[in-house]
Biopython code that builds the backbone (N, CA, C, O; Angstrom):
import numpy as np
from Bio.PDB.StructureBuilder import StructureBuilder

atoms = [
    (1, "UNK", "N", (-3.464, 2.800, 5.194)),
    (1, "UNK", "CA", (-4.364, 3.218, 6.243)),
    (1, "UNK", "C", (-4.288, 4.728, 6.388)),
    (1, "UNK", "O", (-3.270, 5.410, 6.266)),
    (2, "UNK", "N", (-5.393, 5.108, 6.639)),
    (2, "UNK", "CA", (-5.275, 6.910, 6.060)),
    (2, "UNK", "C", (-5.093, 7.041, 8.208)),
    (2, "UNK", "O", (-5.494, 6.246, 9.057)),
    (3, "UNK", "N", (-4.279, 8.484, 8.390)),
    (3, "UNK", "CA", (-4.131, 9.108, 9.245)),
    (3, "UNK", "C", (-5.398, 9.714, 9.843)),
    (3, "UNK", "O", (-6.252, 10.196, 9.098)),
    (4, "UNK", "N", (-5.630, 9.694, 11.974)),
    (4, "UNK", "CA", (-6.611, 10.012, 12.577)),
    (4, "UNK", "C", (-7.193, 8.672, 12.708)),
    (4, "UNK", "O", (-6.609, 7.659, 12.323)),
    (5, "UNK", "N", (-8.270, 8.682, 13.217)),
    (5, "UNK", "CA", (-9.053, 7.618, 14.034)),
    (5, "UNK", "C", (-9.301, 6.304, 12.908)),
    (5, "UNK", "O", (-9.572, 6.471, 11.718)),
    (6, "UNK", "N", (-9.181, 5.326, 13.409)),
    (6, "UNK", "CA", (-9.619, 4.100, 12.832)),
    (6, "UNK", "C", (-10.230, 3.283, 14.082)),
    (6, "UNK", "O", (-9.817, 3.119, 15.230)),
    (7, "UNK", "N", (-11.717, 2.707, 13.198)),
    (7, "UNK", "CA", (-12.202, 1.428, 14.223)),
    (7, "UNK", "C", (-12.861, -0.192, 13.350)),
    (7, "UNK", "O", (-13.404, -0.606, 12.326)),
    (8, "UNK", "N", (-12.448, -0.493, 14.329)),
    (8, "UNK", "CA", (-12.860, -1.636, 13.535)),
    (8, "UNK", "C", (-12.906, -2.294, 14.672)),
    (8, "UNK", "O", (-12.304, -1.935, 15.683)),
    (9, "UNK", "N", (-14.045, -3.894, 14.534)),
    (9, "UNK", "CA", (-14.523, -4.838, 15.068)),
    (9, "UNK", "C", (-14.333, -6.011, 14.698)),
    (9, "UNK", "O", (-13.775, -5.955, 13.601)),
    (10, "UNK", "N", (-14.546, -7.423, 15.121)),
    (10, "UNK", "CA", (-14.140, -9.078, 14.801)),
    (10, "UNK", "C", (-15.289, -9.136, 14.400)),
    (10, "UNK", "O", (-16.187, -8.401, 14.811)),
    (11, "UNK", "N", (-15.463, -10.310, 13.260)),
    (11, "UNK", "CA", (-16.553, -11.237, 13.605)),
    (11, "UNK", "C", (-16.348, -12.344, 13.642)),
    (11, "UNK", "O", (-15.676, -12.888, 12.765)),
    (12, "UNK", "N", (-16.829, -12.958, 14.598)),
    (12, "UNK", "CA", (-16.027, -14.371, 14.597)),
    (12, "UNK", "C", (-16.766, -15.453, 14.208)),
    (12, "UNK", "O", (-17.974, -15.263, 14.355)),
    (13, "UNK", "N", (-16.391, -16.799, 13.648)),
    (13, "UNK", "CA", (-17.574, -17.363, 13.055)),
    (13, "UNK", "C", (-17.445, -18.747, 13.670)),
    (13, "UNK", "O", (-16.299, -19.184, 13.781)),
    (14, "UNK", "N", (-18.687, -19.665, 14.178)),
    (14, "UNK", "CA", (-17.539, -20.611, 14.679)),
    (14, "UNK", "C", (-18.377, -21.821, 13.538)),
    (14, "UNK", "O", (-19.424, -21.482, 12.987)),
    (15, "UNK", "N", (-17.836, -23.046, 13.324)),
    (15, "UNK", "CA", (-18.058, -24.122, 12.720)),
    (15, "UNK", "C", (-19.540, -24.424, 12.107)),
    (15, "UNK", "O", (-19.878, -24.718, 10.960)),
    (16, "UNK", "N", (-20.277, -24.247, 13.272)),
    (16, "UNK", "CA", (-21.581, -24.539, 12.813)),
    (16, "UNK", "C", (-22.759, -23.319, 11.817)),
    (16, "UNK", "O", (-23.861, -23.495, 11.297)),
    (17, "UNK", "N", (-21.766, -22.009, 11.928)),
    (17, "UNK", "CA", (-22.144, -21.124, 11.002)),
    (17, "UNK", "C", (-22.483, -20.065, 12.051)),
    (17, "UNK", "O", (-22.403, -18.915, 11.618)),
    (18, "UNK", "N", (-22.809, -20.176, 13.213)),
    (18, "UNK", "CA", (-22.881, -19.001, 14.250)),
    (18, "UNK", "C", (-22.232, -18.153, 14.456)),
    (18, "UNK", "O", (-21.049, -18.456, 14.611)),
    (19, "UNK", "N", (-22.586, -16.680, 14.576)),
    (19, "UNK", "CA", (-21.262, -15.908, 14.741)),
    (19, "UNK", "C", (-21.828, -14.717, 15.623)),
    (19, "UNK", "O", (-23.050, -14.583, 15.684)),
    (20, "UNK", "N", (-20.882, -13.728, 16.403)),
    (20, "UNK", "CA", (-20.777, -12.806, 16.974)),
    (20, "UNK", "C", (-19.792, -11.925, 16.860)),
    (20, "UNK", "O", (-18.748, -12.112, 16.233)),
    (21, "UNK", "N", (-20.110, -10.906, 17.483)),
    (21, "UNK", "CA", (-19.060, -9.696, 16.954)),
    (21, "UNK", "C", (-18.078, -8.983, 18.390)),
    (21, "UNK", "O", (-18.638, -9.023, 19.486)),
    (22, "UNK", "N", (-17.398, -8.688, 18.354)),
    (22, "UNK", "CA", (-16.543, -8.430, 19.071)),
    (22, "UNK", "C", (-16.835, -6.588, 19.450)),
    (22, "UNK", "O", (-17.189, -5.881, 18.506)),
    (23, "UNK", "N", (-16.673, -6.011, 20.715)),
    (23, "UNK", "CA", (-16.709, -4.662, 20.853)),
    (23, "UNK", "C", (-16.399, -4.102, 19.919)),
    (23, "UNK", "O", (-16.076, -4.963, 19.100)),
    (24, "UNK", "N", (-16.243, -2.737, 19.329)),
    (24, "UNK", "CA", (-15.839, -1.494, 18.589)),
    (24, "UNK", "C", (-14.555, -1.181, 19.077)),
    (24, "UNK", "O", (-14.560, -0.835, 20.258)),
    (25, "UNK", "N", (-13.280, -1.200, 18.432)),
    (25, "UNK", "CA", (-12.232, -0.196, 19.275)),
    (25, "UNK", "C", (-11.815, 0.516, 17.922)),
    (25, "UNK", "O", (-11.965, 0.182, 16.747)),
    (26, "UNK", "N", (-11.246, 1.604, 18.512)),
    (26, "UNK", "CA", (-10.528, 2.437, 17.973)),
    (26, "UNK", "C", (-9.153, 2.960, 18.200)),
    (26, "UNK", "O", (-9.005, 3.624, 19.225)),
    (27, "UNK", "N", (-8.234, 2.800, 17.514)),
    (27, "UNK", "CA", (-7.023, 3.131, 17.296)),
    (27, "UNK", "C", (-6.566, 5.013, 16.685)),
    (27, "UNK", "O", (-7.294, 5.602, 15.886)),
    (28, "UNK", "N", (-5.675, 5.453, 17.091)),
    (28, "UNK", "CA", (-5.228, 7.005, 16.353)),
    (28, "UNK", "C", (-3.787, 6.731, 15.813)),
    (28, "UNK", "O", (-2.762, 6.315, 16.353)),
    (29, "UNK", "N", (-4.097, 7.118, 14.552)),
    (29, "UNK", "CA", (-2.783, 6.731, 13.475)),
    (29, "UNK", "C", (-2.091, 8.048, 12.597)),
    (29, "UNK", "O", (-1.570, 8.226, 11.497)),
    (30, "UNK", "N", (-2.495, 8.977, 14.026)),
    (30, "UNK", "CA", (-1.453, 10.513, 13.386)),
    (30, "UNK", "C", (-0.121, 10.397, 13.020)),
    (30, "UNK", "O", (0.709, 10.271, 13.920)),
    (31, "UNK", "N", (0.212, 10.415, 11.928)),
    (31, "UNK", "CA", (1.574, 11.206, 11.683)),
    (31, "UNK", "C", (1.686, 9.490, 10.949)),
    (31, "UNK", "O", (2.880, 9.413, 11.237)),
    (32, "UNK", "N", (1.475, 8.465, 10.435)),
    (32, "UNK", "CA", (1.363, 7.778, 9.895)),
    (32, "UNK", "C", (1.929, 7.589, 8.753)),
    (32, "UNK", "O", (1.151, 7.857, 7.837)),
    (33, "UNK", "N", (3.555, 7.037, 8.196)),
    (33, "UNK", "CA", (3.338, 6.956, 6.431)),
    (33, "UNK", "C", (2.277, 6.381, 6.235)),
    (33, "UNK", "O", (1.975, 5.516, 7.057)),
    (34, "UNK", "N", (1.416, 6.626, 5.187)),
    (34, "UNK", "CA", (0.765, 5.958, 4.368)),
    (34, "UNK", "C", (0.955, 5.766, 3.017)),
    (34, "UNK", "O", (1.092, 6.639, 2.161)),
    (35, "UNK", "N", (0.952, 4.274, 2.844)),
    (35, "UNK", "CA", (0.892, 5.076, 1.145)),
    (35, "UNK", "C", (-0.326, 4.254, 0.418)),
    (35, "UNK", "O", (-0.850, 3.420, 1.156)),
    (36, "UNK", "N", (-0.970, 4.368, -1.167)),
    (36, "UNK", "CA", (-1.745, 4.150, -1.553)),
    (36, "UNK", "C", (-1.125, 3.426, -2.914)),
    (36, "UNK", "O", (-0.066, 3.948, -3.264)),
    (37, "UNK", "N", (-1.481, 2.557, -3.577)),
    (37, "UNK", "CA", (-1.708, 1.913, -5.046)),
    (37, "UNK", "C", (-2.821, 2.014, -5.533)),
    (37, "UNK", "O", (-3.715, 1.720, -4.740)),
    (38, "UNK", "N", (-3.198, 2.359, -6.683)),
    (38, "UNK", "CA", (-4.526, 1.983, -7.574)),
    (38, "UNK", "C", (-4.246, 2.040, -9.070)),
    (38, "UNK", "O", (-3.263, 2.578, -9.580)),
    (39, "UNK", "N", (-5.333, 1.356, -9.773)),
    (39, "UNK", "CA", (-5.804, 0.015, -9.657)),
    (39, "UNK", "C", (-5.056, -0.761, -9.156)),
    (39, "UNK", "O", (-3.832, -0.633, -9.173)),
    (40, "UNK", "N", (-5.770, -1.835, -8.548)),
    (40, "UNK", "CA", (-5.514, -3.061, -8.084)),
    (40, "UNK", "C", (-6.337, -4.161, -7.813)),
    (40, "UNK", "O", (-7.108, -4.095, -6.856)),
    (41, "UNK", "N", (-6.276, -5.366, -8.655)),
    (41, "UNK", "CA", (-4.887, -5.397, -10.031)),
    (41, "UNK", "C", (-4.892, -4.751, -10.789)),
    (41, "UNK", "O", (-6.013, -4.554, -11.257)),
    (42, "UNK", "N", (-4.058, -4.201, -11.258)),
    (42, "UNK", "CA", (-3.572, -2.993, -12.656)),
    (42, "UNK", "C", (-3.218, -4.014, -13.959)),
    (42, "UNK", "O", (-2.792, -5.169, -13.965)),
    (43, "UNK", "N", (-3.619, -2.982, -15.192)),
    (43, "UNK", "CA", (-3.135, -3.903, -16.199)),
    (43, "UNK", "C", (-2.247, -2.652, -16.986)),
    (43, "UNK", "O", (-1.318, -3.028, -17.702)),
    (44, "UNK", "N", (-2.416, -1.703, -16.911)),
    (44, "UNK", "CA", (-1.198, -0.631, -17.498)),
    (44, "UNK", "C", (-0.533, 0.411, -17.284)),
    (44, "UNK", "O", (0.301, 0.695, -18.143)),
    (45, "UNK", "N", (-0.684, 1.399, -15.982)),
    (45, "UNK", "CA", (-0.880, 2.280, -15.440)),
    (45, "UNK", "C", (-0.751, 1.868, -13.660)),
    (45, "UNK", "O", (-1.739, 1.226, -13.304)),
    (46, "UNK", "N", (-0.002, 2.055, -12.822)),
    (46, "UNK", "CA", (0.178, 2.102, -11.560)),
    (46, "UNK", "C", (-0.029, 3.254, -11.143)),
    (46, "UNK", "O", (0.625, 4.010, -11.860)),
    (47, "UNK", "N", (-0.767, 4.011, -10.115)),
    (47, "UNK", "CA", (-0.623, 5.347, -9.539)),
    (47, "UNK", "C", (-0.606, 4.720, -8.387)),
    (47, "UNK", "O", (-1.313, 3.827, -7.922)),
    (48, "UNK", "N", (0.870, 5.681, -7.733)),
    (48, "UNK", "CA", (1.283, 5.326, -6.293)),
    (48, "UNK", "C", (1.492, 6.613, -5.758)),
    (48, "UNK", "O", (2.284, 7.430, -6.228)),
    (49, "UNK", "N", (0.408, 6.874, -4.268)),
    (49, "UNK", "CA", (0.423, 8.119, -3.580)),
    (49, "UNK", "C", (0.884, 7.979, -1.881)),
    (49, "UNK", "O", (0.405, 7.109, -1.152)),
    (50, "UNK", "N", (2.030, 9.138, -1.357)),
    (50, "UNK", "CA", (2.370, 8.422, -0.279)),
    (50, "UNK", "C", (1.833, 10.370, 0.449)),
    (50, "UNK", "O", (1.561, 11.405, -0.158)),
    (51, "UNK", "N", (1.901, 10.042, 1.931)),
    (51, "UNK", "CA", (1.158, 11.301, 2.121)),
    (51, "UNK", "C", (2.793, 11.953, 2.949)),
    (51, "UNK", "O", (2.808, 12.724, 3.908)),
    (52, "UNK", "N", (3.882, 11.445, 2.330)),
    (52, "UNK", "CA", (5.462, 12.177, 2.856)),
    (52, "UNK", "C", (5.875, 12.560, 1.431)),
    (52, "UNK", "O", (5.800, 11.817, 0.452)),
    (53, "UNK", "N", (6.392, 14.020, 1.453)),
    (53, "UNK", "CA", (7.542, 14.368, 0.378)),
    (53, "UNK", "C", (8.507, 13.664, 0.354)),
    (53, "UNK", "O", (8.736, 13.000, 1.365)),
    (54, "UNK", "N", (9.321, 13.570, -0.691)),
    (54, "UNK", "CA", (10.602, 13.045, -0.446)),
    (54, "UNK", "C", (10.615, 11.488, -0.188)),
    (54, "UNK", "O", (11.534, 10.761, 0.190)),
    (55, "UNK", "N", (9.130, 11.169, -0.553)),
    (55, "UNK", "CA", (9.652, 9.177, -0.083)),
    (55, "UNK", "C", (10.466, 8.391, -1.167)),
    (55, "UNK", "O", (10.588, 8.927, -2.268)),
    (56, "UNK", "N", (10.936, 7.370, -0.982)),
    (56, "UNK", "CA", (11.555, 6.938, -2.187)),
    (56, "UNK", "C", (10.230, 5.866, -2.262)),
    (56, "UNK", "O", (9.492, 5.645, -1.302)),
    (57, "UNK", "N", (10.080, 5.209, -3.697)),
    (57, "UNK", "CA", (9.109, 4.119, -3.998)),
    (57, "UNK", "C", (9.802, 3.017, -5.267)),
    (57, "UNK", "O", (9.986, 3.103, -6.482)),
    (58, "UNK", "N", (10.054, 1.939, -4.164)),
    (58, "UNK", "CA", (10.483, 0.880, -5.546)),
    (58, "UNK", "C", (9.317, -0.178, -5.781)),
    (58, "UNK", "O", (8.418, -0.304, -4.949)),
    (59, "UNK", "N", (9.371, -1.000, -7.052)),
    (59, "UNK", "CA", (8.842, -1.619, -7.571)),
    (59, "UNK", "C", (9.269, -2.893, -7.423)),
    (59, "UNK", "O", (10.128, -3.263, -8.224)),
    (60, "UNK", "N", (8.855, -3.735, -6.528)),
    (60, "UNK", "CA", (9.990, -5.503, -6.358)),
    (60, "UNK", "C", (9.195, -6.665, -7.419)),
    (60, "UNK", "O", (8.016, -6.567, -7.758)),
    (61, "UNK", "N", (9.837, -7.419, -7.710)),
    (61, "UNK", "CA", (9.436, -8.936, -8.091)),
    (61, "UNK", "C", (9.715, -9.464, -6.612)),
    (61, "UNK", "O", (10.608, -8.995, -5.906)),
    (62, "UNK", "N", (8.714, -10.661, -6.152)),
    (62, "UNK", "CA", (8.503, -11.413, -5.284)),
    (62, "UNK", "C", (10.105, -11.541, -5.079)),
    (62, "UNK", "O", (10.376, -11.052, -3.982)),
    (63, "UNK", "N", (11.146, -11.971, -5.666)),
    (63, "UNK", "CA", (12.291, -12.457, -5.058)),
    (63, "UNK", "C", (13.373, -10.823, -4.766)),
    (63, "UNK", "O", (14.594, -10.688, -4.834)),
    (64, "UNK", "N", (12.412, -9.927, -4.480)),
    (64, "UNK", "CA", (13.071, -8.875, -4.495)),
    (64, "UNK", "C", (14.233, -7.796, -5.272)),
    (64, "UNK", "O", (14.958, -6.876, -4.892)),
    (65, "UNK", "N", (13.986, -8.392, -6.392)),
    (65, "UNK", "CA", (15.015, -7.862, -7.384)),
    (65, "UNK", "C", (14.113, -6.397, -7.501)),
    (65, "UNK", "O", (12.916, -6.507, -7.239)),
    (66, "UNK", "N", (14.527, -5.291, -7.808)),
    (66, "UNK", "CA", (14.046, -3.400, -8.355)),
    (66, "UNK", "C", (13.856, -3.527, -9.457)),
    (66, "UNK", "O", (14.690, -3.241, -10.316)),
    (67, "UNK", "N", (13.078, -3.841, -9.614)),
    (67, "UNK", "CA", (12.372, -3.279, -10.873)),
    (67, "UNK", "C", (12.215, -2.250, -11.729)),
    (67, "UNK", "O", (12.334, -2.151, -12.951)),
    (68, "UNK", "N", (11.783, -1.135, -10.440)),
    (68, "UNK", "CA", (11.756, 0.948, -10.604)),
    (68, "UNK", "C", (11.675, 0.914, -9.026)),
    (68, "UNK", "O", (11.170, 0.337, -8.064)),
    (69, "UNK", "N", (12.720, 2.172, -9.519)),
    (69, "UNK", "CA", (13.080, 2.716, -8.158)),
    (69, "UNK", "C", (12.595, 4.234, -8.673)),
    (69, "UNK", "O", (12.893, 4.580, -9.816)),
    (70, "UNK", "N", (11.615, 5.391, -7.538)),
    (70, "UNK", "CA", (11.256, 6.487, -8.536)),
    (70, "UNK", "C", (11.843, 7.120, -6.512)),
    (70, "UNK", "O", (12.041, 6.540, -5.445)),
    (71, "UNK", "N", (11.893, 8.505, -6.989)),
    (71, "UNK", "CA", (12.176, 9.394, -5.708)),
    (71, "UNK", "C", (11.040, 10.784, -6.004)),
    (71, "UNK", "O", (11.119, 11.337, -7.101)),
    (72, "UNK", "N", (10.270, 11.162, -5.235)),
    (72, "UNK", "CA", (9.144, 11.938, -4.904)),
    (72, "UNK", "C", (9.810, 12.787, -4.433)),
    (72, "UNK", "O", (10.221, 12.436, -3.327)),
    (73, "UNK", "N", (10.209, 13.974, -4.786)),
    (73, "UNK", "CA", (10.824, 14.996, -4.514)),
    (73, "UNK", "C", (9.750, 16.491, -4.621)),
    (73, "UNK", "O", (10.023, 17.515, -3.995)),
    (74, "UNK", "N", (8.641, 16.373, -5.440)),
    (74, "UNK", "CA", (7.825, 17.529, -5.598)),
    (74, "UNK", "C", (6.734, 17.016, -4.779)),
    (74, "UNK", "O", (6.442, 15.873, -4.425)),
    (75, "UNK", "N", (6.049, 18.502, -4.507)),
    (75, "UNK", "CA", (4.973, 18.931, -4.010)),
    (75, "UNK", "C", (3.799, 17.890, -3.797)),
    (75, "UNK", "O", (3.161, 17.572, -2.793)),
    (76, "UNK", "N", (3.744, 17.415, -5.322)),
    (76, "UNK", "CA", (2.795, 16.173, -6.002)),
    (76, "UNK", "C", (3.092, 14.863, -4.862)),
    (76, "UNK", "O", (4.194, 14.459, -4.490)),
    (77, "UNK", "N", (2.192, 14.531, -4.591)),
    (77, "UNK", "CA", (2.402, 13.220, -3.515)),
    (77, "UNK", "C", (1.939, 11.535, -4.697)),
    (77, "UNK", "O", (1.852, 10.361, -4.338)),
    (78, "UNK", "N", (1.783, 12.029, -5.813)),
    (78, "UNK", "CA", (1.299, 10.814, -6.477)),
    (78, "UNK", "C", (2.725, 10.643, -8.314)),
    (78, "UNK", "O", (2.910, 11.349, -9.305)),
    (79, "UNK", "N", (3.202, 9.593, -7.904)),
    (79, "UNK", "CA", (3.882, 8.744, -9.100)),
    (79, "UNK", "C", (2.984, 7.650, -9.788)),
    (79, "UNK", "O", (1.968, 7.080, -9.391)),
    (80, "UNK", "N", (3.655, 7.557, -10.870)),
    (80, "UNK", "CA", (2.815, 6.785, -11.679)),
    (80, "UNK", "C", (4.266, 6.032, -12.340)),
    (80, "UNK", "O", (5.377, 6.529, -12.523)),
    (81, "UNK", "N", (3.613, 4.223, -12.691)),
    (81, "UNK", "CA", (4.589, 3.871, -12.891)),
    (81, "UNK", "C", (4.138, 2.323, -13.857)),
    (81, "UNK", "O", (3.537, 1.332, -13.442)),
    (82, "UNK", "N", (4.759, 2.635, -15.419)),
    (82, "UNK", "CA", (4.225, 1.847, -16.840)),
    (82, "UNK", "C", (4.519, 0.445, -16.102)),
    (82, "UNK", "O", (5.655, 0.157, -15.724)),
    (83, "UNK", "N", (3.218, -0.551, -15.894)),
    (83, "UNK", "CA", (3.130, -1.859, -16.149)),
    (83, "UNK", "C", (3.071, -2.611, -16.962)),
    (83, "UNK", "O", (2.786, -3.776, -16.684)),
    (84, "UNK", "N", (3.314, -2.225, -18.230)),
    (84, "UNK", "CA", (2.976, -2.490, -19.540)),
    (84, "UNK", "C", (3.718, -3.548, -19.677)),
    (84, "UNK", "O", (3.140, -4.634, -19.639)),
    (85, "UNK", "N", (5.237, -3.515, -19.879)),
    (85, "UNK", "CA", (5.958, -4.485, -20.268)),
    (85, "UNK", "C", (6.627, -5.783, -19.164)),
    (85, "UNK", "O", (7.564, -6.563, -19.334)),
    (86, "UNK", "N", (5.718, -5.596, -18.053)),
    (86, "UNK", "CA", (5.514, -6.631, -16.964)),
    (86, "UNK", "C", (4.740, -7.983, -16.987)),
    (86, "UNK", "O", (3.549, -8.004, -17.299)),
    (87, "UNK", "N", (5.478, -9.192, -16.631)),
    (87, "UNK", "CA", (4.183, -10.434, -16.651)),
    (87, "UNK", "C", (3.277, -10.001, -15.911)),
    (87, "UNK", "O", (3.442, -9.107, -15.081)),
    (88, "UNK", "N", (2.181, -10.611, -16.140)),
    (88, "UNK", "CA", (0.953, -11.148, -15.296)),
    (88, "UNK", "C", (1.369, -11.537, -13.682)),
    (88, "UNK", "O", (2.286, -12.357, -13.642)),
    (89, "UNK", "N", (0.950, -11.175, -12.573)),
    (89, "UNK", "CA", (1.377, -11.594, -11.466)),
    (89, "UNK", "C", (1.514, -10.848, -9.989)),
    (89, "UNK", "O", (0.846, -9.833, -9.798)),
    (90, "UNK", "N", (2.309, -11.313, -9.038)),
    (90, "UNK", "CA", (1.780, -10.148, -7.986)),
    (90, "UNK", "C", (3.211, -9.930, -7.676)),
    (90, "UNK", "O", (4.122, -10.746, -7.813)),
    (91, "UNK", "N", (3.295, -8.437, -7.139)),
    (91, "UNK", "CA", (4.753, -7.316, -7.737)),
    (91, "UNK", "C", (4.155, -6.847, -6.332)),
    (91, "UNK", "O", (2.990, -6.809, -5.938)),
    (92, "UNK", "N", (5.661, -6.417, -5.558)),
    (92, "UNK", "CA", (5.559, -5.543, -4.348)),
    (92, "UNK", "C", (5.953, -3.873, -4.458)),
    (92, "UNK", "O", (6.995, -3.462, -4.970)),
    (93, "UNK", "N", (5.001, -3.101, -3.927)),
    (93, "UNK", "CA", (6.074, -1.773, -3.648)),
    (93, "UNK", "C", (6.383, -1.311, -2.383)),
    (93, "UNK", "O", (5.747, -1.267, -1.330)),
    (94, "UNK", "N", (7.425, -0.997, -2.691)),
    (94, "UNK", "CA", (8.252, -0.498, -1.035)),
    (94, "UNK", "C", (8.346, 0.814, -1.409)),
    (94, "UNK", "O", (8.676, 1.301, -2.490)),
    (95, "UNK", "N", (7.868, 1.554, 0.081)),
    (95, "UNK", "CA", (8.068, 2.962, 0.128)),
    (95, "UNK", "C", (8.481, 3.111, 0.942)),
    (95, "UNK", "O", (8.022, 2.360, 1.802)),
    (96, "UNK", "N", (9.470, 3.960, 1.406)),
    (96, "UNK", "CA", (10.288, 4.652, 2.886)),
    (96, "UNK", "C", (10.321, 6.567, 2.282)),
    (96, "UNK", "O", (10.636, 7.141, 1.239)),
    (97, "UNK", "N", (9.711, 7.053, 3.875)),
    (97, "UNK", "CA", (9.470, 8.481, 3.757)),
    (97, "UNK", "C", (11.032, 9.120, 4.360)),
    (97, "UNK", "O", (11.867, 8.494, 5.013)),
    (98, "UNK", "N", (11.071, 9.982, 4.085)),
    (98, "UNK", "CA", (12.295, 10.612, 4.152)),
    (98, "UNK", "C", (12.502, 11.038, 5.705)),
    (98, "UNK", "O", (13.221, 12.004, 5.961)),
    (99, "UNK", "N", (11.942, 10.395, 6.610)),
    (99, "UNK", "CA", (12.103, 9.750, 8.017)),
    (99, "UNK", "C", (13.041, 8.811, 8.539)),
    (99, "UNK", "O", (13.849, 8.752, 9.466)),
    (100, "UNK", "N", (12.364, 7.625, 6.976)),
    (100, "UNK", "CA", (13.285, 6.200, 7.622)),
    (100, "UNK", "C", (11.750, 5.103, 7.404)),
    (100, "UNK", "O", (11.487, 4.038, 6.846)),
    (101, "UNK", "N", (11.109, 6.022, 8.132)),
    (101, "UNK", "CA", (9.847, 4.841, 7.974)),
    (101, "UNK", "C", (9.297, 4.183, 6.683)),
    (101, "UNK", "O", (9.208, 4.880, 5.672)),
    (102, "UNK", "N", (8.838, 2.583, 6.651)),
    (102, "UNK", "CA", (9.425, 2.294, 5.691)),
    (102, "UNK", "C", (7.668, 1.627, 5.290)),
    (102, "UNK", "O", (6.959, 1.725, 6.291)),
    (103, "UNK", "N", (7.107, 1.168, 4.379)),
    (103, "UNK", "CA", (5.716, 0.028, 4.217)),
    (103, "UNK", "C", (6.153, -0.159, 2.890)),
    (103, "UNK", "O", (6.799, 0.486, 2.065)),
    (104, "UNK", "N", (5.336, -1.742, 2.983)),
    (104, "UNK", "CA", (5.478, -2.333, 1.429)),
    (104, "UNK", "C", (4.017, -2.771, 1.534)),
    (104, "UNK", "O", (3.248, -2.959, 2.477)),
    (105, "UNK", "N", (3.918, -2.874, 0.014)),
    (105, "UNK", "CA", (1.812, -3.456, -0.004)),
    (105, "UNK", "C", (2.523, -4.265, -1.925)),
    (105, "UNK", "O", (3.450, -4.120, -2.722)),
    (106, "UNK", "N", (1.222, -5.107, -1.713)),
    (106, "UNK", "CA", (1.296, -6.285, -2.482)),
    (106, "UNK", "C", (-0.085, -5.769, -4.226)),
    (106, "UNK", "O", (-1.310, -5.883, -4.258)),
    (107, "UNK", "N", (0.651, -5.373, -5.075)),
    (107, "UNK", "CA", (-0.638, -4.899, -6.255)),
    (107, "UNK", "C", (-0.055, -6.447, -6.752)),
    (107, "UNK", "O", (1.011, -7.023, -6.537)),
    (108, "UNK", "N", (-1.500, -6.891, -7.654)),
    (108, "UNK", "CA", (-1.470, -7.683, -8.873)),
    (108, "UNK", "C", (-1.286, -7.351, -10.304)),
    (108, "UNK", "O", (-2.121, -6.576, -10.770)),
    (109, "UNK", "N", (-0.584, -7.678, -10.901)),
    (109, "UNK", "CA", (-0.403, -7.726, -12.450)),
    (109, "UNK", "C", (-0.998, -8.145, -13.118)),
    (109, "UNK", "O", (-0.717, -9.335, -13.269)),
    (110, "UNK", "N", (-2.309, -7.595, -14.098)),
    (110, "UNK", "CA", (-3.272, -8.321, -14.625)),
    (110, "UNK", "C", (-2.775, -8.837, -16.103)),
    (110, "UNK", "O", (-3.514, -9.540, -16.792)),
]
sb = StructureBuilder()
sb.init_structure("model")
sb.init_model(0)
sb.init_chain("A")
sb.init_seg("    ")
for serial, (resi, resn, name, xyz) in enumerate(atoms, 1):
    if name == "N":
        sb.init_residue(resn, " ", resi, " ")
    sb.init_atom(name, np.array(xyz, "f"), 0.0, 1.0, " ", f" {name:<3s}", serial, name[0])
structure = sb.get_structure()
């Protein structure tokens, strides 16, 4: 989720196919880790961008075993990381910024 204003609305649907929408709100998400994956699903090539220096970023299998563990120490806010010799499947990454604050997001393995 990128930093500054976010809004978003429901739609709700009920059984018979009718639906309505819920007010507009908006949320402020300054100072926010974020981080980013792309492609997703990836089939060879991971680029992972976090908007903190210094975050660490690992690579999990579902039962949490490290896979790659990389540390972002330069300027550059984007790592890249070979899927090549990975099954097919869905792989977590965990990032924590050199705060403490911590997010994980879910890429597929094509």
């Amino acid at each position: 989720m990128r930093t500054g204003w976010q809004y978003y609305r429901l739609k709700m649907v009920d059984a018979d196919g009718s639906y309505a929408y819920s007010a507009i709100r908006s949320i402020r998400m300054d100072g926010a880790f974020v981080i980013t994956a792309y492609p997703n699903p990836v089939a060879d090539h991971l680029f992972i961008t976090t908007n903190s220096k210094g975050s660490r970023v690992r690579l999990l299998d579902l039962s949490g075993r490290v896979l790659s563990d990389s540390h972002n120490n330069t300027a550059e806010p984007m790592l890249q990381v070979n899927m090549k010799g990975y099954l097919s499947g869905p792989y977590l990454i965990e990032a924590k910024s050199s705060d403490g604050t911590s997010q994980v997001i879910k890429v597929i393995k094509q």
